[in-house]
PATOR-776841 format. One record per residue: residue in three letters; x, y negated, z negated of N, C-alpha, C in turn. Coordinates in Angstrom, 3 decimals, m for minus. Atoms other than C-alpha are relative to their C-alpha. Example, Ala and Ser with C-alpha at 12.3 -4.5 7.8 and 13.67 -1.06 7.14 Angstrom:
// PATOR-776841
- ALA;0.890;1.190;0.000;12.300;4.500;m7.800;0.900;m1.200;0.000
- SER;m0.820;1.190;0.060;13.670;1.060;m7.140;m0.770;m1.090;m0.730
This chain:
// PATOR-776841
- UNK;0.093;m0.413;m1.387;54.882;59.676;60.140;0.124;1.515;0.122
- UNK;m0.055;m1.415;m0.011;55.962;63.200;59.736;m1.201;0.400;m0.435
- UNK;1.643;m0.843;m0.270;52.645;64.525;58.223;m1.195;m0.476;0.738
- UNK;0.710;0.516;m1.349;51.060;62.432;60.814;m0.106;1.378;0.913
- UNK;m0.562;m1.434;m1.072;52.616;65.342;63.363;0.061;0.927;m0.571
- UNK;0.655;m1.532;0.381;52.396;68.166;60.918;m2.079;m0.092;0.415
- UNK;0.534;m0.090;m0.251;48.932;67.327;60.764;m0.499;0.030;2.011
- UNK;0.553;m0.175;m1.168;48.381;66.634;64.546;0.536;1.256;0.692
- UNK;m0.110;m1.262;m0.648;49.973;69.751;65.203;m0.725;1.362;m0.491
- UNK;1.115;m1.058;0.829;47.820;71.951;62.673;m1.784;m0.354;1.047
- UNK;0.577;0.461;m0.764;45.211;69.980;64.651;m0.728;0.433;1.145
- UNK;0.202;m0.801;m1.533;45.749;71.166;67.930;m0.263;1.790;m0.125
- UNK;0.430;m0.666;0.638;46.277;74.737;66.182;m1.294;0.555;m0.191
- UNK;1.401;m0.366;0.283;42.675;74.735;64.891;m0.618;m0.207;1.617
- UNK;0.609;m0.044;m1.735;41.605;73.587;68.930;0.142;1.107;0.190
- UNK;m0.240;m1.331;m0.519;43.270;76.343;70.113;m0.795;0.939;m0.188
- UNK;1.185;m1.104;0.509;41.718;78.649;68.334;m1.381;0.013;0.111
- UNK;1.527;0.256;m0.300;38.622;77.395;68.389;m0.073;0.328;1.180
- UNK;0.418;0.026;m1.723;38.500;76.854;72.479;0.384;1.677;0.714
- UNK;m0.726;m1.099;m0.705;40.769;79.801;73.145;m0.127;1.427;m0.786
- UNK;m0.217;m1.312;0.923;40.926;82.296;70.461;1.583;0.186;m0.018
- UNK;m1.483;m0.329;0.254;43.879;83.879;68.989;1.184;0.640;0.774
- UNK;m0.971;m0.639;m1.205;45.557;85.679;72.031;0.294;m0.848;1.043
- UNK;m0.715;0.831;m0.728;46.129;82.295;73.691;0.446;m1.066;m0.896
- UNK;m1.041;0.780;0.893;48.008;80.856;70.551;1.226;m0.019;0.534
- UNK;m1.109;0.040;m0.034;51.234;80.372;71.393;0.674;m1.252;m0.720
- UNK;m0.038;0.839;0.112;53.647;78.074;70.254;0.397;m1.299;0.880
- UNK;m0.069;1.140;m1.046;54.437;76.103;73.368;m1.530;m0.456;0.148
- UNK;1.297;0.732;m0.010;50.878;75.537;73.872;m0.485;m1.055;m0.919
- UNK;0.422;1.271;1.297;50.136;74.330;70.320;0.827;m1.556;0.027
- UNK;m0.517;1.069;0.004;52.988;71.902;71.059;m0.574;m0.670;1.187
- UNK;0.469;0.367;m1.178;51.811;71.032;74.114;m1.682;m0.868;m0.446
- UNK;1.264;0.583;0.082;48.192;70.165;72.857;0.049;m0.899;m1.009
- UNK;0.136;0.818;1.245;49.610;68.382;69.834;1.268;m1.510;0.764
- UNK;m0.941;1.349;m0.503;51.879;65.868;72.022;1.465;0.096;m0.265
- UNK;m1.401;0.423;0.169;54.994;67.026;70.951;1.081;0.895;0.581
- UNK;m0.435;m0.991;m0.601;58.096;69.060;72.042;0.132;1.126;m1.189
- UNK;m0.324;m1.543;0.634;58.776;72.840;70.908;0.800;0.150;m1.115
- UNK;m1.120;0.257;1.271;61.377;71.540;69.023;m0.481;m0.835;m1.069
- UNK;1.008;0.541;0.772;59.138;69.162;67.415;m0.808;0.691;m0.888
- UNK;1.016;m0.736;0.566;56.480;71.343;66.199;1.746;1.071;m0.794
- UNK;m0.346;m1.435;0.675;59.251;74.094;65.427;0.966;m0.916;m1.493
- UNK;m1.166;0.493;0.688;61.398;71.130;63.093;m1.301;0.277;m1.223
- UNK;1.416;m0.344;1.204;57.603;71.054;61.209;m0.399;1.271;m0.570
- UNK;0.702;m1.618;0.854;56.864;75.055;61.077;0.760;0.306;0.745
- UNK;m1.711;m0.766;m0.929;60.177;77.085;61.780;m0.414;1.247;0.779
- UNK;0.269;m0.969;m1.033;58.155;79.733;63.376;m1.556;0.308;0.219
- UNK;1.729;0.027;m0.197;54.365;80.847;64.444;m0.064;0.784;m1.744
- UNK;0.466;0.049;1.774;53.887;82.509;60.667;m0.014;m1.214;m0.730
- UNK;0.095;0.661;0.801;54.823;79.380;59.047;m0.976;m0.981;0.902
- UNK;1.318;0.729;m0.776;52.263;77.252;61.503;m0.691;0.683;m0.298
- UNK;1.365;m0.554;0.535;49.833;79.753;60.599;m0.116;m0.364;m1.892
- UNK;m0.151;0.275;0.916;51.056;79.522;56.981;m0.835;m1.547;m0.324
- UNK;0.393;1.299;0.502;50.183;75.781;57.182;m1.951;0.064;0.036
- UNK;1.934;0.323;m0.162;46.499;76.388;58.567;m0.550;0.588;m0.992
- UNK;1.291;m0.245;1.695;45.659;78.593;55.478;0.005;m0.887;m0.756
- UNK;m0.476;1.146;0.617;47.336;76.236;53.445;m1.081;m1.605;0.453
- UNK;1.078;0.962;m0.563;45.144;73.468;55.024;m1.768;0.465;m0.221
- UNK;1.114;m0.910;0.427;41.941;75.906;54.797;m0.254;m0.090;m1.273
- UNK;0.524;0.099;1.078;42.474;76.048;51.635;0.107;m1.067;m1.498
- UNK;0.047;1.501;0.290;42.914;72.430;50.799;m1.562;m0.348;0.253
- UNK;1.569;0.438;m0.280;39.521;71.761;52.624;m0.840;0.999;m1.370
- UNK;1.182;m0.921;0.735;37.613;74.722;50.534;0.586;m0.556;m1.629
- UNK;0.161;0.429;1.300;39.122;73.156;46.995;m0.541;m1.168;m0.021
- UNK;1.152;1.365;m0.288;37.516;69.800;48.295;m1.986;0.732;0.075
- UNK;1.358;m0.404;m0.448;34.326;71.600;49.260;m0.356;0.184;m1.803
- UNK;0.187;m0.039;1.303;34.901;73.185;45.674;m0.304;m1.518;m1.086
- UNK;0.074;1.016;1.097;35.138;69.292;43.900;m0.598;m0.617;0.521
- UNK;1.091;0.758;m0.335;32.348;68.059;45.853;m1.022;0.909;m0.501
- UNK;0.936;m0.760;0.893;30.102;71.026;44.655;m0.006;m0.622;m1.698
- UNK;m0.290;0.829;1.639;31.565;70.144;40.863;m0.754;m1.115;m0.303
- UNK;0.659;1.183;0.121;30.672;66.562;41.194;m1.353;0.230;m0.140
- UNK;1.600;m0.043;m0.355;26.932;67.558;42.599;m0.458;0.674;m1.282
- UNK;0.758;m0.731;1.218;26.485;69.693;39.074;m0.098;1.716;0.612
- UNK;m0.038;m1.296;m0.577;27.063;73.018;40.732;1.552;0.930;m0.967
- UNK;m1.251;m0.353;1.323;29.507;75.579;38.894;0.830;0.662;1.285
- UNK;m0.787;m0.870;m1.261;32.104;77.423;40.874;m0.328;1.415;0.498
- UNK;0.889;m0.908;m0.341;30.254;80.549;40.630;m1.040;0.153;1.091
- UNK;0.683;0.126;m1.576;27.534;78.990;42.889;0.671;m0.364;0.894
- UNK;m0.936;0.265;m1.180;29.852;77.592;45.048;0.675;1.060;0.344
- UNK;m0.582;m0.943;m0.616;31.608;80.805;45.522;m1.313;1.159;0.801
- UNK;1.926;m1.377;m0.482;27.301;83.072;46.046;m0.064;m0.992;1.244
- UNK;0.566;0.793;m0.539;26.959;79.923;48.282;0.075;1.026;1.549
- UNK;0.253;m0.598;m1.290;25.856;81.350;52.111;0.438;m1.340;0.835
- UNK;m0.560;0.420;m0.777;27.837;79.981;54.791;m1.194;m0.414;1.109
- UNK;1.450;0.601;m0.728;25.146;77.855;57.413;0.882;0.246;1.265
- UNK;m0.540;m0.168;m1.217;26.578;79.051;61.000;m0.951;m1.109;1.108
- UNK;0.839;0.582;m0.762;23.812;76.645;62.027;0.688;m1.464;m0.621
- UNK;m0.609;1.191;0.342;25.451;73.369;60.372;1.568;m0.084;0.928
- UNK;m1.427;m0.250;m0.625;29.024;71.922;61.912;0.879;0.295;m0.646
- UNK;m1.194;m0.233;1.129;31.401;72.067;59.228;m0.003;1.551;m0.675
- UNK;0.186;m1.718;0.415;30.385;75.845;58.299;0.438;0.632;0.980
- UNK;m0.496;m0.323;m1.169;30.294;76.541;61.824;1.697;0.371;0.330
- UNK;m1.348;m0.103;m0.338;33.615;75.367;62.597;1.037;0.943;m1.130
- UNK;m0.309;m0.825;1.048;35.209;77.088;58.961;m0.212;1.128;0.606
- UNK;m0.184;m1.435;m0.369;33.876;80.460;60.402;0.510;0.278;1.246
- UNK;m0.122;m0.175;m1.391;34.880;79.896;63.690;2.008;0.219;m0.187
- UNK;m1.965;m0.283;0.271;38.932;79.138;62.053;0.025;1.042;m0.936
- UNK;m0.397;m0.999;1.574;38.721;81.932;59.444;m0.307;1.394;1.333
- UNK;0.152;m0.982;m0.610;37.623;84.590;62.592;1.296;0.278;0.933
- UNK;m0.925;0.078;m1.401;40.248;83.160;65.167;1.487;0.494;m1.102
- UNK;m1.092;m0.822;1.217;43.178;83.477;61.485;0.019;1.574;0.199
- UNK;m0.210;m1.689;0.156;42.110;86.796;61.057;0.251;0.774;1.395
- UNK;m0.613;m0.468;m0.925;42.362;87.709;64.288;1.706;m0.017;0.746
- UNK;m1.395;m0.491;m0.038;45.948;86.466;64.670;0.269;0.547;m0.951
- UNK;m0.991;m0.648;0.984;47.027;87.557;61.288;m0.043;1.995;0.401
- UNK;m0.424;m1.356;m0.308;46.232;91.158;62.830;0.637;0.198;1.411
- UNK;m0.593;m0.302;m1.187;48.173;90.635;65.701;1.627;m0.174;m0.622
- UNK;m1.056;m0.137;0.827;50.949;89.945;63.400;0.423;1.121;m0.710
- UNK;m0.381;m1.137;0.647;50.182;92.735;60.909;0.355;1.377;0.876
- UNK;0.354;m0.992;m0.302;49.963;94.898;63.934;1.638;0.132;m0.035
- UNK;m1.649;m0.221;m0.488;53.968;94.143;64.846;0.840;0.141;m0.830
- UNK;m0.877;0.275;0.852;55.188;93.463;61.527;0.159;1.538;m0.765
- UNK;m0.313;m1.284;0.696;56.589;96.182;59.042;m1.065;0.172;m0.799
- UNK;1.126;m0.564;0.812;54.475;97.736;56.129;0.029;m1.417;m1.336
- UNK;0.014;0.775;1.489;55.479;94.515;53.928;m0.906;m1.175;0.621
- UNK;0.553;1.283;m0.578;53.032;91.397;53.597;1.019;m0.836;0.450
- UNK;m0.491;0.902;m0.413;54.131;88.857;55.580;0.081;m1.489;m0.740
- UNK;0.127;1.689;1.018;54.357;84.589;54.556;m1.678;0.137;0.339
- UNK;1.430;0.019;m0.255;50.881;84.697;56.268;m1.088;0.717;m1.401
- UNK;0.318;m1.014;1.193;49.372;87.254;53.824;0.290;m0.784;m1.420
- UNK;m0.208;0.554;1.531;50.899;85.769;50.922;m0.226;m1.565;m0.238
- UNK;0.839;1.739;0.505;49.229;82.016;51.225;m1.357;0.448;0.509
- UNK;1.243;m0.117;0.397;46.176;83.525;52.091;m0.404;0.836;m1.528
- UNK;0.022;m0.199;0.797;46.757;85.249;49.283;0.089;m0.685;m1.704
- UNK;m0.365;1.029;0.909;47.521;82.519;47.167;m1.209;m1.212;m0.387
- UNK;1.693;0.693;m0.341;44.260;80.861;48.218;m0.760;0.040;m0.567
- UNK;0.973;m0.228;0.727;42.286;83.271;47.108;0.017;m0.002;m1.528
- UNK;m0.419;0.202;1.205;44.132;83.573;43.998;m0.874;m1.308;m0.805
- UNK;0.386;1.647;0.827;43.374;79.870;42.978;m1.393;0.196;m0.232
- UNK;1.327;m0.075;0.120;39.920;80.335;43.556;m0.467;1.238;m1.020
- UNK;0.373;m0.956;1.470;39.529;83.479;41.096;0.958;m0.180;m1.254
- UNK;0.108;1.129;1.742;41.370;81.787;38.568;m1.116;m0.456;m0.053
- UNK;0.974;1.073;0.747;39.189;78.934;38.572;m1.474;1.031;m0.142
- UNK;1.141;m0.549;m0.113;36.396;81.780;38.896;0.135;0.726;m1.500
- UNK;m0.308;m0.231;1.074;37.820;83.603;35.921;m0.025;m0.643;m1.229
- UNK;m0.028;1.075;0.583;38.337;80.460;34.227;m1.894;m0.128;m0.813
- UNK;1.255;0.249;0.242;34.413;79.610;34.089;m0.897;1.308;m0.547
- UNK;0.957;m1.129;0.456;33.026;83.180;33.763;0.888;0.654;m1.129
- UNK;m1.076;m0.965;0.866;33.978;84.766;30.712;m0.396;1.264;m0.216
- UNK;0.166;m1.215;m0.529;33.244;88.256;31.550;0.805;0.658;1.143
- UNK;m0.285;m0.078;m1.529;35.416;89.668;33.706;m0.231;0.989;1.096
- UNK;1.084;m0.821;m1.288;33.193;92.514;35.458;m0.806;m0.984;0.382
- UNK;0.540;0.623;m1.180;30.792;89.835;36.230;0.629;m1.623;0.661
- UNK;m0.836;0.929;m1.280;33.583;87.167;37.881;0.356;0.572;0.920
- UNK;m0.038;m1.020;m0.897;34.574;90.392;39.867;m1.077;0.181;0.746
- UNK;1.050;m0.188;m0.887;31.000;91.037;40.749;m0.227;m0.940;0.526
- UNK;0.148;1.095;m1.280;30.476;87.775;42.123;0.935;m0.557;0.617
- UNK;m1.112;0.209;m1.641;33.863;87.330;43.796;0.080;1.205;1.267
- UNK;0.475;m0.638;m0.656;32.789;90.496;45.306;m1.225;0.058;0.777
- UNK;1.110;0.393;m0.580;29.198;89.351;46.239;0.219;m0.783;0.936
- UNK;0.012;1.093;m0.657;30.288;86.134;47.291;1.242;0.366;1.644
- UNK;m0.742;m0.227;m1.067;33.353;87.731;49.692;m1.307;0.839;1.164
- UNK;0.849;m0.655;m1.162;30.681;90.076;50.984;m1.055;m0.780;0.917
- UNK;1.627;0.930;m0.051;28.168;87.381;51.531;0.874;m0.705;1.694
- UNK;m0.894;0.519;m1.116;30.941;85.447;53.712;0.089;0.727;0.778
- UNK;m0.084;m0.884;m1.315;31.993;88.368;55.578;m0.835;0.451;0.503
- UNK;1.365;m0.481;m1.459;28.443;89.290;57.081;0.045;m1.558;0.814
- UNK;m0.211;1.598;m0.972;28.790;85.121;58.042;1.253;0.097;1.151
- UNK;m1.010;0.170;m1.223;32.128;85.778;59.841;m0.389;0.795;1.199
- UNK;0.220;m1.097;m1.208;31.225;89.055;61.411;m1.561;m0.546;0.716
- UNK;1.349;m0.293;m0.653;27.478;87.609;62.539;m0.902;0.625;m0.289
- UNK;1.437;m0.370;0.642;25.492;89.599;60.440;m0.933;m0.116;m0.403
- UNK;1.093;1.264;0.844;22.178;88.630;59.290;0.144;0.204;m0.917
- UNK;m0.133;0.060;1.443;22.112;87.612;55.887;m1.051;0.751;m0.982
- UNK;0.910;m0.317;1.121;19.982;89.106;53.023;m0.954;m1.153;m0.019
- UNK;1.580;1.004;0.029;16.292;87.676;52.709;0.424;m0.712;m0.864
- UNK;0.144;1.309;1.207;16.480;84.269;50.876;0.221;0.203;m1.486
- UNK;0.234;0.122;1.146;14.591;84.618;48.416;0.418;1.583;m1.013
- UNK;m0.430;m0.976;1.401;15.968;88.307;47.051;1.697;m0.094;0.069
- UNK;m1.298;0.157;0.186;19.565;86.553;47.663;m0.028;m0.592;m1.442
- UNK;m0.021;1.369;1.228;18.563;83.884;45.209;m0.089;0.681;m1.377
- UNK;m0.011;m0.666;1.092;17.232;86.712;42.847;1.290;0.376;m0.602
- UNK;m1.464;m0.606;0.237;20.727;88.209;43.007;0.976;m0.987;m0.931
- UNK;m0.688;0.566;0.463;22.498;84.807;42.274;m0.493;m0.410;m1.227
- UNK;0.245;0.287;1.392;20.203;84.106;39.352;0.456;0.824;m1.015
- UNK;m0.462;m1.082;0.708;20.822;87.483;38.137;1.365;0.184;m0.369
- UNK;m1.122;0.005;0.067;24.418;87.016;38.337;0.605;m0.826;m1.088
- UNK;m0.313;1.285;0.565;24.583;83.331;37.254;m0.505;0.130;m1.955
- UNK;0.861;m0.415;1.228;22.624;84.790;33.849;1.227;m0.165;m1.085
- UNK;m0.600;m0.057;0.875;24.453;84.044;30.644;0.079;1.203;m0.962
């Protein structure tokens, strides 16, 4: 029952954000949209960092699934990391829609907090971590696991910010060129 209500309160969380954006997070609201009281939600995440804490943490539960459904399909983690985000599909959609509304609180956090990372910071940090292991792991070169955890971040961030993407077909050149033994 308890991660019943963590989850339905991470839940509401991702609503929020989604419907509202990050400057009408609060945590009475989130409790409020997740059914439970203040004290409820706060016995699950002792403060708004560690509720945010949980949604990277959740984020990046979904993206190591995304990762072992690529695996399965015969894909390496390399392409799965060049892969271009579809703002026109739902499940991409929604992903850029919680990774814009995050970053936007986590700088409403960094703006108040001192010069040290916060818990926030350090599980998105932990995130990415996992994922350049396993990127490290597979490429054994490590200028080009760098260059394509650098391609592939840049590739994402024109998807968050709305940018158009690089033509197709001289993306594809890029990832062949990359993917090259």
């Amino acid at each position: 029952m308890s991660s019943d209500t963590r989850d339905r309160i991470l839940d509401a969380l991702e609503t929020l954000l989604l419907e509202r954006g990050a400057a009408q997070m609060t945590l009475d609201k989130v409790a409020a949209a997740a059914g439970v009281s203040k004290g409820g939600l706060l016995y699950h995440f002792k403060s708004k960092d560690a509720l945010l804490v949980g949604l990277v943490q959740r984020l990046g539960d979904r993206a190591r699934a995304q990762l072992g459904e690529a695996r399965t399909s015969g894909s390496s983690i390399a392409e799965w990391y060049l892969q271009i985000p579809d703002p026109d599909t739902q499940d991409d959609a929604v992903e850029l829609a919680l990774y814009r509304s995050l970053l936007a609180t986590m700088r409403t956090i960094d703006a108040s907090a001192s010069s040290e990372p916060g818990e926030v910071q350090h599980a998105l940090d932990a995130v990415m971590a996992a994922w350049s292991d396993n990127l490290d792991t597979e490429v054994d070169d490590a200028v080009r696991a760098d260059t394509i955890r650098l391609v592939g971040d840049g590739v994402y961030l024109r998807a968050l910010l709305g940018l158009p993407q690089i033509e197709p077909a001289r993306y594809r050149a890029v990832v062949d060129h990359l993917l090259r033994r």
